[in-house]
C-alpha positions in Angstrom: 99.5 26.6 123.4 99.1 28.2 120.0 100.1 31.9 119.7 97.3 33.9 117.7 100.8 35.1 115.8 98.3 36.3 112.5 95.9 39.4 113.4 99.1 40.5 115.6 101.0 40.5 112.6 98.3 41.9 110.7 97.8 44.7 113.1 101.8 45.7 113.7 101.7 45.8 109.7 99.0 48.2 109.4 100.7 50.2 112.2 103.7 50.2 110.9 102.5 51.6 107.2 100.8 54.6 109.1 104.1 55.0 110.5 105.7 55.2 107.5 103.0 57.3 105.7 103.5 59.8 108.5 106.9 60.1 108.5 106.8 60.9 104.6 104.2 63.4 104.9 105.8 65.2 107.7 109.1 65.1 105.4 107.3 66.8 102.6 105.5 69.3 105.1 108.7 70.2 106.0 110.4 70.8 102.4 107.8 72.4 101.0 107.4 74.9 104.1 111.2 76.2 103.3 110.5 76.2 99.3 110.6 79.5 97.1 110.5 78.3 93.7 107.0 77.1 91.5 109.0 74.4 89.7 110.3 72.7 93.1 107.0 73.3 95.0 105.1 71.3 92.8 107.6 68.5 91.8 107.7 68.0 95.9 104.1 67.8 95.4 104.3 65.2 92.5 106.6 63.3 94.9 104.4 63.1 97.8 101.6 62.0 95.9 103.9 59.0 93.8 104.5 57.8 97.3 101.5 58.0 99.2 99.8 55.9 97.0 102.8 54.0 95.2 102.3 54.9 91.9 104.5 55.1 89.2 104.3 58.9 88.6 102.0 61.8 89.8 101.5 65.1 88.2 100.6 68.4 90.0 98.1 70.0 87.9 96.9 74.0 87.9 93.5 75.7 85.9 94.8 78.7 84.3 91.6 80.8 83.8 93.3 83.8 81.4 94.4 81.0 79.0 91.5 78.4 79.4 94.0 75.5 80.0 95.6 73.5 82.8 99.2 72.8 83.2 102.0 71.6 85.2 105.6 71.0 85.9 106.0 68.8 88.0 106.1 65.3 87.2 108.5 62.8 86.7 109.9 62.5 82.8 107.7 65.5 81.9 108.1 68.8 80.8 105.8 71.6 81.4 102.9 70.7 79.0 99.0 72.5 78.9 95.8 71.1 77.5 92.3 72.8 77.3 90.8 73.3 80.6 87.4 70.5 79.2 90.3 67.9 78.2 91.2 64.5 79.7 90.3 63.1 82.7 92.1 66.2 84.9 90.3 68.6 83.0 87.3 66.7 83.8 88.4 66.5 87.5 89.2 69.9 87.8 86.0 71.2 85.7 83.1 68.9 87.7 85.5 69.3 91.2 84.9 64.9 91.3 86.9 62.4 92.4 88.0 60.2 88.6 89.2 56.4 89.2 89.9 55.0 86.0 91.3 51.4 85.7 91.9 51.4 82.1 92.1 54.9 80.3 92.6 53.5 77.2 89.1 52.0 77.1 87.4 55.0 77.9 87.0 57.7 75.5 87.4 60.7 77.6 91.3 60.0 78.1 93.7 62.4 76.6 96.5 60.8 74.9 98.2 64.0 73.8 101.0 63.4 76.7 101.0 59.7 75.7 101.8 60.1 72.3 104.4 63.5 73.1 106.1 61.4 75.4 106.4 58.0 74.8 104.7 56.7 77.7 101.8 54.2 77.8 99.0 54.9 81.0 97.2 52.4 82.6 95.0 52.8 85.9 94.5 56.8 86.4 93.4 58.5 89.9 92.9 62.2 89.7 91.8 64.2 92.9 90.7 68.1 92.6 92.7 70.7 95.0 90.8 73.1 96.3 91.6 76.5 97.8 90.2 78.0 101.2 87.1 78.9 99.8 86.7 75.8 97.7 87.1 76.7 94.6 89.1 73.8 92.1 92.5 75.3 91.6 94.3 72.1 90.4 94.3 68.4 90.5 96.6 65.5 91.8 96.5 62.8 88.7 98.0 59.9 90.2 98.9 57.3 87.0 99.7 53.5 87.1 99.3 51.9 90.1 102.3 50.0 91.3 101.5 46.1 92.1 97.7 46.2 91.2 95.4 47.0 88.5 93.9 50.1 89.7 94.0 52.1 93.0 91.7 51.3 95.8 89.7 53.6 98.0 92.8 53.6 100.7 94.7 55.2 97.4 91.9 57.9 97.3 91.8 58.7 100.9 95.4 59.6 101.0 95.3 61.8 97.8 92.5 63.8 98.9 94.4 64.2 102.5 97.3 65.4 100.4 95.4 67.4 97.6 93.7 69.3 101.2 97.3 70.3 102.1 98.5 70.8 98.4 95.5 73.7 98.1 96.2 75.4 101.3 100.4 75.0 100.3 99.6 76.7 96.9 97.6 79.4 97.7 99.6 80.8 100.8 102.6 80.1 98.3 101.0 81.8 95.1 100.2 84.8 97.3 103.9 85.3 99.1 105.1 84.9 95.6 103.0 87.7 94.7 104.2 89.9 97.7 107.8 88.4 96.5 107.0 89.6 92.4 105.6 93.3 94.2 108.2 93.8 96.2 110.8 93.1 93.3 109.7 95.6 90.6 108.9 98.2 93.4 112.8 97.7 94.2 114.0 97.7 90.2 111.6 100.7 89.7 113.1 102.6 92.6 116.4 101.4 91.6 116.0 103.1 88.3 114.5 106.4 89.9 117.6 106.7 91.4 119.9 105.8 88.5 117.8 108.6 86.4 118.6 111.3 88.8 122.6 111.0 87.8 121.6 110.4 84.6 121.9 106.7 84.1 119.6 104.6 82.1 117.7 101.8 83.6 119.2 99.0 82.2 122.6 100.0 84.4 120.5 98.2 87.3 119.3 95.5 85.4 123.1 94.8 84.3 124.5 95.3 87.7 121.1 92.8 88.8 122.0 90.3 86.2 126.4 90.9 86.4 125.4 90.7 91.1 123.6 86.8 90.1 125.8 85.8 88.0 128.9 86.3 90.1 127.6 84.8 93.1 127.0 81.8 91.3 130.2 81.5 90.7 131.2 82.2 93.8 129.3 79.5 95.4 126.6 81.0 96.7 123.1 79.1 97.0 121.1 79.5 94.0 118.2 81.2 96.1 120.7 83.7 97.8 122.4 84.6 94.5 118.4 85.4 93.4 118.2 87.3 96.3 121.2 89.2 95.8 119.9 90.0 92.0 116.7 91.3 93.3 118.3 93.8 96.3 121.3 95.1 93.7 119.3 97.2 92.1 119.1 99.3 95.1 122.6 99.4 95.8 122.4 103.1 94.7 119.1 104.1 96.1 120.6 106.8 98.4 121.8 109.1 95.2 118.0 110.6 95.6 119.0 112.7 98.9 122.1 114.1 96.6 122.0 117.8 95.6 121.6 117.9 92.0 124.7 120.3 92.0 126.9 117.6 92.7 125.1 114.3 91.3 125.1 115.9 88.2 128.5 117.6 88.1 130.7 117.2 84.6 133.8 117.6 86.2 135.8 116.3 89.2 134.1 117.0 92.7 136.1 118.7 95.3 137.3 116.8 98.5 133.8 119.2 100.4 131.2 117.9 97.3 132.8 114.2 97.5 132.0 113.6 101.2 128.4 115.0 100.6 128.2 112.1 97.4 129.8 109.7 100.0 126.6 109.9 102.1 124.1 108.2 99.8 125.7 104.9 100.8 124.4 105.5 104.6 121.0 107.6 103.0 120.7 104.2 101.1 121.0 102.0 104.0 118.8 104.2 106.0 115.5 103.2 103.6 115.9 99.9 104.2 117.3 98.9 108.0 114.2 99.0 109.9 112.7 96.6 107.4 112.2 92.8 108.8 111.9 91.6 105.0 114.8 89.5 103.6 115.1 90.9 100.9 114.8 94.5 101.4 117.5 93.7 104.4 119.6 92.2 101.5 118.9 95.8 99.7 119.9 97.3 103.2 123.4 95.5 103.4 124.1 96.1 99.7 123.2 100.3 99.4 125.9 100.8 103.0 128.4 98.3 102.0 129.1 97.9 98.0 131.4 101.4 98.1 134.0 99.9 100.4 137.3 98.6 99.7 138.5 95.3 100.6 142.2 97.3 101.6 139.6 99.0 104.2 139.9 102.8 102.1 136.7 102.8 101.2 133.4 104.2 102.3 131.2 104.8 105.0 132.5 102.0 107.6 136.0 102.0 106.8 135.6 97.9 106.5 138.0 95.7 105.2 138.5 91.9 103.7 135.6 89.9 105.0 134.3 92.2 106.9 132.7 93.4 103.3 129.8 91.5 103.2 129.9 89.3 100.6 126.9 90.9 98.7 128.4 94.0 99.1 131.7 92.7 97.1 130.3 91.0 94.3 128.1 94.1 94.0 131.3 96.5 94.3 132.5 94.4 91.2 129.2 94.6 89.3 128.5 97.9 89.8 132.1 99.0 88.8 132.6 97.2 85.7 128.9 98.3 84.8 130.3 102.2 85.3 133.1 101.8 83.8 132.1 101.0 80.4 129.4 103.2 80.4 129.0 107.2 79.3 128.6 109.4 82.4 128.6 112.9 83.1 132.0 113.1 84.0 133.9 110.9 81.7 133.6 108.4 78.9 133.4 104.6 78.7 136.4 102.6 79.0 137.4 100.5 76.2 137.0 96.7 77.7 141.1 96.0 77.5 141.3 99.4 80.1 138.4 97.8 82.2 140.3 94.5 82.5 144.0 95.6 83.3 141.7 97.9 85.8 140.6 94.9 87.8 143.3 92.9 87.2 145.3 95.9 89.2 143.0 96.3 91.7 142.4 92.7 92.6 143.2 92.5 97.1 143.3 95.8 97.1 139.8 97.9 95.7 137.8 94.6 95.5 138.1 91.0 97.2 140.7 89.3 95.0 139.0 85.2 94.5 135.7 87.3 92.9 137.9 89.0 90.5 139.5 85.8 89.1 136.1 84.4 89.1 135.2 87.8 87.1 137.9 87.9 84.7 138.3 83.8 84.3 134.1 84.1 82.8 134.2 87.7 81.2 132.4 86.3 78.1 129.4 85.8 80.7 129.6 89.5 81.8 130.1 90.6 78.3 127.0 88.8 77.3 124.6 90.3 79.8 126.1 93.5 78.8 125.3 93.3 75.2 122.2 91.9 75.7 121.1 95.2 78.3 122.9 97.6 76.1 121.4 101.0 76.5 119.7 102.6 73.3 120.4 105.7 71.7 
């Protein structure tokens, strides 16, 4: 008897490619659900679409309406490049909101070959999709370019881009509006942060230092690139609790007695306080940073009494950057320290005021710290 081995083949194929499509959509669901940056969102994008319909590279495209253009990226061998918003087949896409399937863009004249020509490559077949938002307005395009192992892509091709430009559009909006929240919730903490530093007469650019001296640090300390951002956006409130400080002793020239300096020790729990009710990352991060960056990794310091790791790490790279910011800066009660006095300072202090692997990471990149310094100097 002759087994009917063909359509069975043909259909455990078929199956098995939806099996495979779903499994790399779910993948990318799953990324870009746990990104925070632009950049990374949309090359995840660009990847998703390459493979979905197997081509040799995809761009994520956005319409920016203030500058009349559309931009992008993400894509793979290209830079972040704009064009006209009525240019090229994705303008056209993302103008008319239509579906463009070109086999040949070189034959048709309303191709673009600005990114040919800037970049050295040579396209082919071309298959843009619009993204649209919730309310269906065009907020981007998918371009899809070259079609791997045929001339142009089919109507399968288009099905899958559309599926993904319908997730892409919901994915960028709810992203573009936490990153709004994100950008809000940032310069309400810098502009408190510098509310605070004003009442003991500090400029503003002491928090953007200590922001910038808190990011750097943990980099080098190993710290996740998106906690390290998190830790420069919560710094600037490490001080926040100064506010609930009597003016008598915030701004006092001289040295405060042993009464006035356990009234100034408070603002570390007023600080905390603002913030620890708060379910927000980064305003927890804030919380953690205005209780903690006043102790001492001996366990002298202030208001827990904690010691070694028991110092949140945030709160000891923000101990350092908070110190060396203060020490070479003018205050009320002293002068700045020349850098050579700032140095041996740490250098002494190193396993006893502050956790001593940060402080060879300090003092082992000072040109680093030096340079965010001079480049935040305050202005007479």
């Amino acid at each position: 008897m002759n087994k009917q081995i063909g359509p069975i083949s043909l259909a455990e194929s078929r199956f098995s490619q939806s099996d495979v499509l779903l499994s790399t959509i779910f993948e990318y669901m799953g990324k870009m659900s746990m990104e925070t940056d632009m950049h990374k969102m949309l090359l995840l994008l660009a990847d998703l679409g390459t493979k979905l319909v197997n081509a040799d590279r995809c761009t994520v495209w956005l319409h920016d309406k203030v500058h009349n253009n559309v931009w992008t990226v993400a894509g793979h061998g290209v830079e972040r490049i704009a064009i006209p918003e009525d240019e090229g087949f994705v303008g056209l896409s993302i103008g008319t909101g239509q579906v463009l399937n070109v086999e040949d863009a070189y034959s048709d004249n309303r191709f673009n070959k600005a990114v040919d020509l800037e970049t050295g490559y040579r396209t082919r077949s071309i298959l843009c999709i619009p993204i649209l938002n919730q309310e269906g307005l065009v907020i981007g395009a998918f371009q899809a370019i070259n079609k791997q192992g045929a001339a142009r892509f089919g109507s399968d091709d288009e099905t899958l881009l559309t599926f993904a430009s319908t997730y892409a559009g919901k994915s960028l909006e709810s992203f573009i509006l936490q990153m709004e929240l994100i950008e809000t919730q940032k310069e309400i903490i810098e502009t408190l942060g510098e509310i605070g530093e004003s009442r003991s007469q500090e400029t503003g650019n002491h928090v953007k230092r200590v922001a910038r001296y808190s990011y750097t640090l943990a980099i080098l300390a190993g710290l996740p690139r998106a906690e390290a951002q998190l830790l420069k956006f919560a710094s600037p409130m490490h001080d926040i609790g100064k506010v609930a400080i009597p003016d008598s002793i915030l701004l006092k020239p001289g040295k405060l007695t042993d009464e006035e300096f356990e009234i100034m020790k408070k603002h570390a729990d007023y600080g905390y306080d603002v913030f620890r009710k708060s379910e927000r990352q980064l305003l927890k991060t804030a919380a953690i940073i205005a209780r903690q960056h006043h102790e001492r990794w001996d366990g002298a310091g202030y208001p827990l009494g904690l010691k070694k790791e028991q110092i949140h790490i945030y709160g000891r790279i923000t101990a350092i950057a908070d110190v060396f910011d203060a020490l070479g800066s003018d205050r009320v009660y002293k002068k700045a320290w020349p850098l050579e006095k700032i140095t041996a300072y740490f250098a002494e202090q190193r396993d006893r005021q502050f956790d001593g692997r940060l402080v060879d990471l300090f003092l082992g990149n000072l040109p680093q710290f030096i340079e965010i310094r001079d480049s935040f100097a305050d202005r007479m």
